[in-house]
C-alpha positions as CSV (number, residue, x, y, z in Angstrom):
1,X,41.0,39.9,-14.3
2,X,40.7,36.9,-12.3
3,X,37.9,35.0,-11.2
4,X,37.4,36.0,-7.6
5,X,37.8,39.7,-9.1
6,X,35.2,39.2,-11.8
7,X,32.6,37.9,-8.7
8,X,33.5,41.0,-6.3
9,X,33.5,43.0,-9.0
10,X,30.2,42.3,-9.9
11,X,28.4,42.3,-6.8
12,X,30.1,45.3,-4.9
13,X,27.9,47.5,-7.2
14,X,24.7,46.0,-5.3
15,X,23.0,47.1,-2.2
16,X,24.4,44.9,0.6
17,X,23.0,44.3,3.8
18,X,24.7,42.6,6.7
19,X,23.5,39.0,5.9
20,X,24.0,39.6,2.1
21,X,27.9,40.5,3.2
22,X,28.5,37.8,5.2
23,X,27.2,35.1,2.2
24,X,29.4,37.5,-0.4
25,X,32.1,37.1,2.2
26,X,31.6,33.4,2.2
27,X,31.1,32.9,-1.6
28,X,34.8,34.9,-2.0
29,X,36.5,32.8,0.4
30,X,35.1,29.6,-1.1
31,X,36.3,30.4,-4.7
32,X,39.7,31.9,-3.5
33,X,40.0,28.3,-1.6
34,X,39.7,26.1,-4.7
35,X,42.0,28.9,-6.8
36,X,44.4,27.9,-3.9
37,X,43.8,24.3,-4.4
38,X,44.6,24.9,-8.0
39,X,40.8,24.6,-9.4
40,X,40.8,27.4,-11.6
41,X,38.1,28.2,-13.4
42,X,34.7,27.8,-10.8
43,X,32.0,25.9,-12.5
44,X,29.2,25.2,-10.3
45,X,27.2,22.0,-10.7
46,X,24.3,20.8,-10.2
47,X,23.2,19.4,-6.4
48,X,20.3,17.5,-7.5
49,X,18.3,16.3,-10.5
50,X,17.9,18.4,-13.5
51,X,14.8,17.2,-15.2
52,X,11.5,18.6,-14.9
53,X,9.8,17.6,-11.2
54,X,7.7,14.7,-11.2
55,X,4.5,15.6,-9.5
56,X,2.8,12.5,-7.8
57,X,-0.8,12.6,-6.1
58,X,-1.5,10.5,-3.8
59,X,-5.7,9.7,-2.8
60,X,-5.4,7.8,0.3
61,X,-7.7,7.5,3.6
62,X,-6.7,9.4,6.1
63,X,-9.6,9.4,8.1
64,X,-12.2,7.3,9.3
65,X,-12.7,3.8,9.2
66,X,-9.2,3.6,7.2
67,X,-7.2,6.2,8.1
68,X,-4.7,3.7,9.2
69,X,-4.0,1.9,6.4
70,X,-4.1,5.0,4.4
71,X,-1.2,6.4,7.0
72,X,0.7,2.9,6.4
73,X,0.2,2.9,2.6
74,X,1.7,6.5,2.4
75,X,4.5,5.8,4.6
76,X,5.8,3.0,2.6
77,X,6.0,5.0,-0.3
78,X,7.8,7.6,1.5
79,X,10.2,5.1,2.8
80,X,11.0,3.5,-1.1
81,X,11.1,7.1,-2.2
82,X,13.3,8.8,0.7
83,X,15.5,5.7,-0.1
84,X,16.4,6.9,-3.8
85,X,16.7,10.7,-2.1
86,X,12.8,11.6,-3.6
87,X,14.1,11.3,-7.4
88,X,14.4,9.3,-10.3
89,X,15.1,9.6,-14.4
90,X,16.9,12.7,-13.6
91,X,13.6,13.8,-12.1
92,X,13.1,15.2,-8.1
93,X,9.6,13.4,-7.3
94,X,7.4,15.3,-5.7
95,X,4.4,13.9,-3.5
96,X,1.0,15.6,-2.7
97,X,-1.8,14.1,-1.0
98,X,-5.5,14.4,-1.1
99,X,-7.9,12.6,1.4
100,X,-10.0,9.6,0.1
101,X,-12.5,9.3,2.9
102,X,-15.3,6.7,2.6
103,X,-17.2,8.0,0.1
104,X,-17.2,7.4,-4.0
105,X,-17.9,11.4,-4.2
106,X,-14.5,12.6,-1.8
107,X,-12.8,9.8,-3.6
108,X,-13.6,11.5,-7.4
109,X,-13.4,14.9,-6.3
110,X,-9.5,14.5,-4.3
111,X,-8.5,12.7,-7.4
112,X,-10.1,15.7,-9.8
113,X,-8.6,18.2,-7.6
114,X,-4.7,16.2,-8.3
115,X,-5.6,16.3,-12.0
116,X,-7.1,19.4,-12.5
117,X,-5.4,21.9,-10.2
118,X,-2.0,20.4,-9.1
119,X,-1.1,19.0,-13.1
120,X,0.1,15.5,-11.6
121,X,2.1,13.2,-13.5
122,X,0.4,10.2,-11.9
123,X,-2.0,8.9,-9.3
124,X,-1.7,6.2,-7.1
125,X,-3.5,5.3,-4.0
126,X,-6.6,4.0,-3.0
127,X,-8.4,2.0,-0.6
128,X,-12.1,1.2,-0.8
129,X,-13.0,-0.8,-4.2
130,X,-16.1,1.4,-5.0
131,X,-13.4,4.8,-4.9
132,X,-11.1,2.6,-7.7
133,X,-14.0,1.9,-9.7
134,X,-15.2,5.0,-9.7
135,X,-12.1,7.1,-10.5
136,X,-11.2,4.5,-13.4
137,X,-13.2,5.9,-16.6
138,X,-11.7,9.0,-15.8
139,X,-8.4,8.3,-15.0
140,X,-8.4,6.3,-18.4
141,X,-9.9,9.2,-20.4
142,X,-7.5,11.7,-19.3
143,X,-4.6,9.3,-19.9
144,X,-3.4,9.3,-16.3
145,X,-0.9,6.9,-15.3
146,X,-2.1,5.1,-12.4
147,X,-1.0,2.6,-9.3
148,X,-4.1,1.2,-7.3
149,X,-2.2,0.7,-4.1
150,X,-4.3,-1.8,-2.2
151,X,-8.4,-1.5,-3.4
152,X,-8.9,-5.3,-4.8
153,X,-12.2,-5.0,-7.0
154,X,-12.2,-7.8,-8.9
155,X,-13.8,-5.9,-12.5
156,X,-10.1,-3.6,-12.2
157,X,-8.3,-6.7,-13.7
158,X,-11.2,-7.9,-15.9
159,X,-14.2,-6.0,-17.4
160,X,-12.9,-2.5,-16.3
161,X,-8.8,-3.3,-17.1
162,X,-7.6,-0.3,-18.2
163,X,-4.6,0.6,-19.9
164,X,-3.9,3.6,-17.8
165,X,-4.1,1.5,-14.3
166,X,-2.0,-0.9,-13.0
167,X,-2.3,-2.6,-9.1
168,X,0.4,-3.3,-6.5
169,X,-1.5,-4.9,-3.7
170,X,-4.4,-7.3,-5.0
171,X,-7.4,-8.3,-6.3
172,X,-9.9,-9.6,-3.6
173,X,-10.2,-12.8,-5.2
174,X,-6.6,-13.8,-5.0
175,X,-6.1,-13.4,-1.0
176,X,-8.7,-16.3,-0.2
177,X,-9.3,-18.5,-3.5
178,X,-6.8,-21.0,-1.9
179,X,-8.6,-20.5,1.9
180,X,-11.5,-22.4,1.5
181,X,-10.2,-25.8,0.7
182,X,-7.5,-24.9,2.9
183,X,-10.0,-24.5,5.4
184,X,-12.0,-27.6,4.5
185,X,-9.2,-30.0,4.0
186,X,-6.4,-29.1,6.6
187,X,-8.5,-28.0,9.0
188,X,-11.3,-30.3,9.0
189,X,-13.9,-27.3,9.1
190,X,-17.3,-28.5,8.0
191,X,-19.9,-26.2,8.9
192,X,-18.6,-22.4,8.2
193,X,-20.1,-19.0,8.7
194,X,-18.8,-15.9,6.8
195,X,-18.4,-12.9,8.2
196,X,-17.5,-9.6,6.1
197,X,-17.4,-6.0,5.6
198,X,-21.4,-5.5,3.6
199,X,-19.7,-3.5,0.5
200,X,-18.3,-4.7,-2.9
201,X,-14.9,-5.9,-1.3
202,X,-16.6,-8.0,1.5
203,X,-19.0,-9.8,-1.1
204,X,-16.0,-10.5,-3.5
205,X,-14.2,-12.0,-0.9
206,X,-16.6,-14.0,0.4
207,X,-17.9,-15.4,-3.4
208,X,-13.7,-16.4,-4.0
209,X,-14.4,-18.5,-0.6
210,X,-16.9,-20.3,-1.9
211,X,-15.8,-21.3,-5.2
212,X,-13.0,-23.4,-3.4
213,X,-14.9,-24.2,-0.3
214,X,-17.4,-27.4,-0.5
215,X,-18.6,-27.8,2.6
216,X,-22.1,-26.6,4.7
217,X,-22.9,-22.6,5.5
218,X,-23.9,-22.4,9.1
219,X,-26.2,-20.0,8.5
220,X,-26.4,-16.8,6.3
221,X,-24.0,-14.6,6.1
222,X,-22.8,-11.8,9.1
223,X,-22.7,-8.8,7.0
224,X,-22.1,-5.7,9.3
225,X,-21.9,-2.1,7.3
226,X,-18.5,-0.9,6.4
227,X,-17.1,1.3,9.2
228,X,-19.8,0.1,11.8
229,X,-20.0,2.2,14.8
230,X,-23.0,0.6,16.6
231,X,-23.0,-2.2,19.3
232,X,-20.7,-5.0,17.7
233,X,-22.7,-7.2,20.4
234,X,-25.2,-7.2,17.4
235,X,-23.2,-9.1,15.2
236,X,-21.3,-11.3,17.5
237,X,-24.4,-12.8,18.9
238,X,-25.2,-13.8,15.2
239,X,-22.5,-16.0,15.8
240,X,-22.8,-17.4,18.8
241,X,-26.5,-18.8,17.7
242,X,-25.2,-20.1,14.7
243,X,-22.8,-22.4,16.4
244,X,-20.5,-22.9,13.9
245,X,-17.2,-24.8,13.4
246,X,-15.7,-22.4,12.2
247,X,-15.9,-18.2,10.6
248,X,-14.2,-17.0,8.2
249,X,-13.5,-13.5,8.4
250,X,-13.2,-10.5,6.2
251,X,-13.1,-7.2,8.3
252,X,-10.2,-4.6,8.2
253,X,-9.2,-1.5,10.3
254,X,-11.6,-0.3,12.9
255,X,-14.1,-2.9,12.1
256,X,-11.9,-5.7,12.9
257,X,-10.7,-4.2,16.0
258,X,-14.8,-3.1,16.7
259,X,-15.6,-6.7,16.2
260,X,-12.6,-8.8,17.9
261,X,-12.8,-6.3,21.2
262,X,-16.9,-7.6,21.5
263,X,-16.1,-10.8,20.2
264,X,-13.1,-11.2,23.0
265,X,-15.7,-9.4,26.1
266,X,-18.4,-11.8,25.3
267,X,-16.3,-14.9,25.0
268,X,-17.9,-15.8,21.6
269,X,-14.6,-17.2,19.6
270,X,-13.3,-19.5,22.3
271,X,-15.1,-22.7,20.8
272,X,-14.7,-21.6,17.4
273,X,-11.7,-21.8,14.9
274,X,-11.4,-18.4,13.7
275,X,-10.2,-18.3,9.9
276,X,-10.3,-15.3,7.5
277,X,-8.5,-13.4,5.4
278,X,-5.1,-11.8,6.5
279,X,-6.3,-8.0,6.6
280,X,-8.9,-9.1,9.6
281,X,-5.4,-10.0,12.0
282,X,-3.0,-8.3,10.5
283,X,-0.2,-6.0,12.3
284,X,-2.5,-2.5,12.1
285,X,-5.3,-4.6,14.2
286,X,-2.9,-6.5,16.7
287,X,-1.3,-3.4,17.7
288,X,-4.7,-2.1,18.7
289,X,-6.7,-5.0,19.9
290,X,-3.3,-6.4,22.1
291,X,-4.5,-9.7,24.2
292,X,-7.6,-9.5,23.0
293,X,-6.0,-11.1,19.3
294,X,-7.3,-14.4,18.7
295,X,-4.9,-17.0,18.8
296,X,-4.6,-19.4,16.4
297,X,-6.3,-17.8,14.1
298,X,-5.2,-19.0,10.5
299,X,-5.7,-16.3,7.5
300,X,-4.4,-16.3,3.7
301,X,-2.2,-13.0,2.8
302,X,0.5,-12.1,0.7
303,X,2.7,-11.1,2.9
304,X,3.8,-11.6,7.0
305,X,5.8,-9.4,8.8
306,X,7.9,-13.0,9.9
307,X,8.7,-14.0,6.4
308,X,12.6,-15.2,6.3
309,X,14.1,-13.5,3.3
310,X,16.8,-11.1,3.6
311,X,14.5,-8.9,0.9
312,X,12.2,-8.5,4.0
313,X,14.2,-8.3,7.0
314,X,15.6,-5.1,5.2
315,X,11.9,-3.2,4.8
316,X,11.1,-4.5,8.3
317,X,14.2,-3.0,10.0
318,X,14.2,0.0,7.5
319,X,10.4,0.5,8.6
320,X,10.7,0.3,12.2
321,X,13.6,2.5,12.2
322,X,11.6,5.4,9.9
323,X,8.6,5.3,12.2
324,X,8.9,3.5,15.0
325,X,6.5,0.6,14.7
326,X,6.7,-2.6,12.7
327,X,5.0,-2.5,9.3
328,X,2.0,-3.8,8.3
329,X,1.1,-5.5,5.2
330,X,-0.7,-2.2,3.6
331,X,2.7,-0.5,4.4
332,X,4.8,-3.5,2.1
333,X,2.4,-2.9,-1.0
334,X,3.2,1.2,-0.5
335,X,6.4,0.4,-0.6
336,X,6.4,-1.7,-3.6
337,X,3.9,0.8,-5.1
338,X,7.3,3.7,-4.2
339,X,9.7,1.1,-6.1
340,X,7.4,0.4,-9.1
341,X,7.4,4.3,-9.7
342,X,11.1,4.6,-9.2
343,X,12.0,1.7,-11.4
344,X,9.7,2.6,-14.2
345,X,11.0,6.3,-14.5
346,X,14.4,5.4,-14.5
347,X,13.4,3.0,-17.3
348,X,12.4,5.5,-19.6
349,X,15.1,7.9,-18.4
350,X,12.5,10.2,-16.3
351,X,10.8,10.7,-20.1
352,X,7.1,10.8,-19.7
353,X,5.4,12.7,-22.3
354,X,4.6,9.2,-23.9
355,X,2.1,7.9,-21.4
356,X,2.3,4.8,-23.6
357,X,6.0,4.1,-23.4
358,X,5.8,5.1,-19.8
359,X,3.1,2.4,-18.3
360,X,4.7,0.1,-20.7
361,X,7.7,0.5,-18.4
362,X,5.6,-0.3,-15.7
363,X,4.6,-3.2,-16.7
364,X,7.8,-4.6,-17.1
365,X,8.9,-3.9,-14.1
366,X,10.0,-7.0,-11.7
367,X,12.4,-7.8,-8.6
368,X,12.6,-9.1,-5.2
369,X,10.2,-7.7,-3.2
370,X,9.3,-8.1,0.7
371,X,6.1,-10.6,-0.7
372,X,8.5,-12.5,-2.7
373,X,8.8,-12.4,-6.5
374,X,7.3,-9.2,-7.9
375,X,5.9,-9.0,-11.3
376,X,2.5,-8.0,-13.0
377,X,0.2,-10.3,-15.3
378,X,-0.1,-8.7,-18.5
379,X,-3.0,-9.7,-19.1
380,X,-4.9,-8.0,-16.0
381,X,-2.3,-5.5,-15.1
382,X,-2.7,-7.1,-11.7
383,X,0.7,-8.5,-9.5
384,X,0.7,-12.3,-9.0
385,X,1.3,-12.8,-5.4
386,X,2.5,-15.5,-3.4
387,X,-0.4,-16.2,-0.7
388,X,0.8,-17.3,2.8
389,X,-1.3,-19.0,4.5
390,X,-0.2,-17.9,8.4
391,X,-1.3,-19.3,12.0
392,X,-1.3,-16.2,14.7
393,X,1.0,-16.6,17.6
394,X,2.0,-14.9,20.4
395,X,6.0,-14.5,19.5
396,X,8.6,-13.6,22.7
397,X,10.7,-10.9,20.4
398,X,7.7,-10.2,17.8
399,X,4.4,-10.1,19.9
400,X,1.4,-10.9,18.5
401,X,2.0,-11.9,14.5
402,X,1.2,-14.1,12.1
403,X,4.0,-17.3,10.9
404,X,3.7,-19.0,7.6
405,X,2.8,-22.4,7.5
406,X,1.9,-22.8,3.8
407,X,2.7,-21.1,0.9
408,X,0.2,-21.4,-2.5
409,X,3.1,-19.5,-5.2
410,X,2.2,-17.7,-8.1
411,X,-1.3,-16.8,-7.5
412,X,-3.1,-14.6,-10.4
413,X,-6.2,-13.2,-10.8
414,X,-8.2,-15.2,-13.7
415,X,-9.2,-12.1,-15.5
416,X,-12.6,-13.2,-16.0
């Protein structure tokens, strides 16, 4: 008995309805097509990976105050994975997604609910330093492999290293440790007023300022709440009676847009050189803030959207072609946070029952990202950026975006 007559044999003992007939009617025709074609034997093969799925959670913001960079962060991981067709180590790569909010208490109970109830593989994600800080003991203690995908708090790559966690984006210290001579000596800025974000993130950065810059404090520090939703006219006017050379700035999503849109109505910038680090102008906040954007404004980052290296005229055109809208820098460290993942399971052949073996396939990861160079410091488990130190322009083709006109190479967090 022949193939095909084994197959119809088989099945015409089976209730068949219409639709059932028409796929037995298909399936027939398909294998007496390749007998024809002198395939013999049928085998069928697999279409897709084999291996067990790889379940990763993903605890981003996707409302509030950062919804936007949570959207950006998850896109760029969609766009690294989509890339490799969702799979890697023989393994499809599955992603589900919990909301981090604001709060430490959403934060540990989207990550618990990952952990607990969906059985992930890994976690990567979050925003807001306090949520990394305090998901980390129990990340560690339940041996979960883990990718912080843009919060910067400084302890995560000193006192509160874990082997479990490794970060893609930051710490807060890096971004602006070379700003404040950079502000004193090339800009001539001798009288400075910080303004920042009052949480964990905003006091880091402003400390990592002040270790490198020398010169005089205006006046004490503009420290708006995280996620302000008052009258920004509050704050700004701090400013304006200060009188300062210069601000440095670090404010991010809607407070950055909140406080440039005040800033720009009350005319409060326009004898002041505006300086700060790159999340306070970056492409998320020009697309919403438009002619308000403060031109001239020079900020430390580790990435711009008009760096010149084939690496990143590849994400930028792949970006703008999944979604329509240039990327920002939160959308670069997804993406390197989707190629991390990829790399490392391919490393160990999709084999992850050793958490050990696995992170230590993390670590080793390295290659050419959109920032430049990519590669962690194994002593902190933190990436060593490049930081470019940009001047915002108003570009004909581009719009509103930053250009690099320094580069400080190699930047790592001290890990102490």
């Amino acid at each position: 008995m022949s193939e095909i007559e084994r197959y119809l044999d088989s099945k015409l003992g089976e209730d068949v309805d219409r639709r059932g007939f028409l796929k037995l009617s298909a399936s027939a025709a398909g294998l007496a097509a390749l007998a024809a074609c002198g395939g013999g034997t049928v085998t069928p093969g697999p279409s897709g990976p084999t291996g067990a799925e790889f379940k990763l959670g993903i605890v981003l913001p996707y409302s509030n105050v950062y919804a936007e960079l949570g959207s950006s962060i998850t896109n760029g991981i969609q766009l690294y994975l989509n890339k490799v067709g969702n799979q890697a180590g023989n393994r499809k790569i599955t992603v589900f997604k919990e909301d981090e909010k604001v709060s430490t208490d959403d934060a540990v109970a989207a990550t618990k609910k990952l952990v607990e109830q969906t059985s992930v593989d890994m976690i990567a994600g979050y925003v807001l330093s306090p949520n990394a800080v305090a998901n980390r003991d129990y990340l560690t203690s339940n041996k979960v492999p883990t990718i912080i995908a843009n919060a910067g708090a400084n302890v995560i790559s000193r006192a509160k290293k874990s082997d479990f966690i490794y970060r893609t984006s930051f710490s807060n210290w890096q971004p602006t440790h070379p700003m404040g001579s950079y502000v004193q000596d090339k800009l001539g800025l001798k009288n400075v007023l910080l303004v920042y974000a009052n949480y964990p993130a905003g006091a880091e950065t402003a400390q990592s300022f002040r270790e490198t810059y020398t010169g005089k404090f205006a006046a004490a520090d503009v420290a708006p709440p995280l996620g302000y939703t008052g009258d920004w006219a509050v704050w700004v006017s701090k400013i304006t009676a200060a009188n300062p050379d210069g601000i440095y700035v670090f404010l991010s999503g809607t407070d950055s847009v909140g406080f440039l849109n005040k800033a720009n109505e009350l005319g409060a910038l326009k004898n002041i050189k505006v300086t700060g680090s790159g999340f306070f102008v970056e492409q998320d906040v020009l697309g919403s803030v438009g002619d308000r954007a403060p031109v001239g404004a020079v900020s430390g980052l580790h990435w711009a959207l008009t760096l010149d290296t084939k690496e990143n005229k590849d994400f930028v055109a792949a970006y703008r072609k999944a979604y329509n809208k240039p990327p920002d820098v939160f959308a670069m460290d997804g993406y390197d946070t989707g190629r991390v993942i990829v790399d490392a399971l391919n490393a160990v052949k999709g084999d992850t029952k050793d958490p050990t073996k696995f992170l230590a396939a993390i670590g080793a990861v390295s290659f050419k990202s959109p920032r430049g160079d990519f590669k962690f410091d194994a002593a902190t488990h933190n990436v060593i950026n490049p930081v470019y130190i940009r001047e915002l322009v108003k570009d004909p083709q581009l719009g509103y975006t930053n250009k690099v006109v320094a580069t400080v190479a190699g930047v790592a967090d001290p890990g102490k």
